[in-house]
C-alpha positions in Angstrom: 0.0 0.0 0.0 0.9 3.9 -0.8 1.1 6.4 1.9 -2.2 7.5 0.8 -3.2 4.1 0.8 -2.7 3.9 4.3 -3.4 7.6 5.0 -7.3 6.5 3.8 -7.6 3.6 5.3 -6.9 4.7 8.9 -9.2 7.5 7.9 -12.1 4.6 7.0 -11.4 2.7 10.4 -11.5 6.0 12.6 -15.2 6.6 10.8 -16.1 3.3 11.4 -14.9 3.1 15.2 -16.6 6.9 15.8 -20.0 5.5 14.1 -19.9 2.6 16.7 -19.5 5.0 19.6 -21.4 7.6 18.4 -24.7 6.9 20.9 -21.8 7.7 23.6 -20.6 10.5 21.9 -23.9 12.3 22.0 -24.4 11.0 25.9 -21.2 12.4 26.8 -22.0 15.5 24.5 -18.4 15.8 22.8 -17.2 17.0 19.5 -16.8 13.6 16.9 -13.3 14.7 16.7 -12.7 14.4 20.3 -13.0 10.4 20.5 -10.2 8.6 18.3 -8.1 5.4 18.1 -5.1 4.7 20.1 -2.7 1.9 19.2 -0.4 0.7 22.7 3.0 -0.4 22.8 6.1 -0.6 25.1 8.3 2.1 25.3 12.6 1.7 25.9 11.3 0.8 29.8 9.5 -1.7 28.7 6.0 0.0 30.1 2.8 -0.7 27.9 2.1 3.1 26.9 -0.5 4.7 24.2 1.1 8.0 23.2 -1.8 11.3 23.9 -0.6 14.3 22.0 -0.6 17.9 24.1 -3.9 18.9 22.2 -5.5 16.1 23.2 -4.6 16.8 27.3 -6.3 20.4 26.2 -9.5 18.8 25.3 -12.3 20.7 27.4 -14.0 17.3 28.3 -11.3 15.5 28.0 -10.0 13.1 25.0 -11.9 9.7 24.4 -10.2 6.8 23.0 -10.7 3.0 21.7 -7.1 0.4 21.7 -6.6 -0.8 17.8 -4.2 -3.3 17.0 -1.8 -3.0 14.5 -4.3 -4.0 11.3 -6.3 -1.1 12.8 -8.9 -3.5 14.4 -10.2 -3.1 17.7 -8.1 -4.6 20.2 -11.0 -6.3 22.6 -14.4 -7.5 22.1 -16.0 -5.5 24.9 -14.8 -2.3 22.9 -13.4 -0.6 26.0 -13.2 3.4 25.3 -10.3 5.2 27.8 -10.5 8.5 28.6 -7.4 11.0 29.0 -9.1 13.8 31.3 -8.1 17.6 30.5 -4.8 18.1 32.2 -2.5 21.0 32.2 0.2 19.6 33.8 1.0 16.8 31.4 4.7 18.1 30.2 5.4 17.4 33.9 4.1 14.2 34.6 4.5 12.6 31.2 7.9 11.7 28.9 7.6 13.1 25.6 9.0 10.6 22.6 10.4 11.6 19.2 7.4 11.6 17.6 5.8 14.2 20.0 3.6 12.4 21.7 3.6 12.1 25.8 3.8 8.4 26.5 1.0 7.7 29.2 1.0 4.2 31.1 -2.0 1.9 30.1 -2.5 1.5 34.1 -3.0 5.2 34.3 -5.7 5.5 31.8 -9.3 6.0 32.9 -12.0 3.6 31.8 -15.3 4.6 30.9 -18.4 2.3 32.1 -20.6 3.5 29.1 -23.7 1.8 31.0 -23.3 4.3 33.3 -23.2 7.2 30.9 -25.9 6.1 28.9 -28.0 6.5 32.3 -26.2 9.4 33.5 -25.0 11.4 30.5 -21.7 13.1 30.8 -22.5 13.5 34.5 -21.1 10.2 35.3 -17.9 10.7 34.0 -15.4 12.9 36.4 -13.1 15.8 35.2 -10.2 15.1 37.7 -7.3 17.0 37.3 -4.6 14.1 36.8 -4.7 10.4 36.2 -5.4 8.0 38.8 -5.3 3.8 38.1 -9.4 2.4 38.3 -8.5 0.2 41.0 -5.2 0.0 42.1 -4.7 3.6 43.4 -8.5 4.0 44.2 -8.8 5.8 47.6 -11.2 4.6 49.7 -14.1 7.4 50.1 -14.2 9.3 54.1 -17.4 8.9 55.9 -18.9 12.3 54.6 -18.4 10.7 50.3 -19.3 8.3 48.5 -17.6 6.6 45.6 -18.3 7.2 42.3 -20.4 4.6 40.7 -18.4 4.7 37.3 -15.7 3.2 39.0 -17.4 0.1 40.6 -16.3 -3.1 39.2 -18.2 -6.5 38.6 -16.5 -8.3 41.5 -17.6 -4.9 43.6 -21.3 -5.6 42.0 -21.6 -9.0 43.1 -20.2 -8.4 46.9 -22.9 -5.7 47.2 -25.4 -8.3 45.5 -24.2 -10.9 47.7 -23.8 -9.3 50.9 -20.2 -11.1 50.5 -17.0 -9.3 51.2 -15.3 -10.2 48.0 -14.3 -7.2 46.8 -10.9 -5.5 45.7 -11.6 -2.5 47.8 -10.9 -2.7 51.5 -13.9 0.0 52.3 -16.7 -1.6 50.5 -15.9 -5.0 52.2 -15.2 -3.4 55.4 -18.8 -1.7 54.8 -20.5 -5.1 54.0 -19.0 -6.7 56.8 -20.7 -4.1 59.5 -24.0 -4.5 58.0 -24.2 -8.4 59.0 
């Protein structure tokens, strides 16, 4: 294939992955243009990284995103779309590569449960200003919050179903314990 070739092709696939998305474009009341296609790879450390451009940090709603592989196909079957959330401190926190992109950590990436926007809207999606993990780094809410429901997890659904402490997050099993 040609450079334009290619150059058309990826330009077929991103219309194709925006037109599967697009009810949660309209839920989450973004431009098209701000939900694209990321491919992820390792960088010289050997970290699994996606690589967000600085205009893409600047997005007012912050930058939505599905994995591809390499044939430009998505990379699971659930469809998973990330979410880079607006952040004006990315040329501190992030390496910049030779091909001017900031390399951000696949653990540091934001999922978005689109079940939960789809009954929220764009309410359910938080504006934070920097990246935090889903689960690993979560911080367990103080007696006067509550956590946000777009970062509950299945195995958190099914100890709150199951009145079983089975969950990854000390809190919520610590919670279900005292209600026995």
């Amino acid at each position: 294939m040609t450079q334009e070739e290619i150059k058309e092709l990826k330009k077929i696939k991103l219309e194709t992955i925006r037109d599967y998305h697009q009810k949660l474009i309209d839920n989450l009341e973004i431009p098209r243009s701000d939900f694209n296609m990321k491919m992820a790879f390792y960088d010289k450390q050997g970290r699994n990284v996606v690589g967000i451009f600085a205009s893409e940090f600047k997005k007012e709603k912050g930058f939505y995103f599905e994995l591809i592989t390499r044939d430009l196909e998505p990379l699971d079957a659930e469809r998973t779309v990330y979410k880079i959330p607006s952040n004006s401190s990315f040329e501190e926190e992030f390496e910049l590569n030779e091909k001017g992109s900031y390399l951000v950590p696949l653990e540091e990436l934001r999922i978005v449960n689109t079940t939960s926007v789809a009954i929220s809207g764009a309410s359910a999606i938080s504006d934070k200003p920097s990246f935090k993990p889903p689960i690993a780094a979560y911080k367990a809410p103080s007696a006067m919050e509550d956590a946000p429901y777009t970062e509950m997890t299945i195995r958190d659904y099914y100890a709150i179903q199951t009145g079983k402490p089975v969950s990854s997050k000390t809190w919520l099993n610590d919670l279900i314990k005292s209600n026995k």
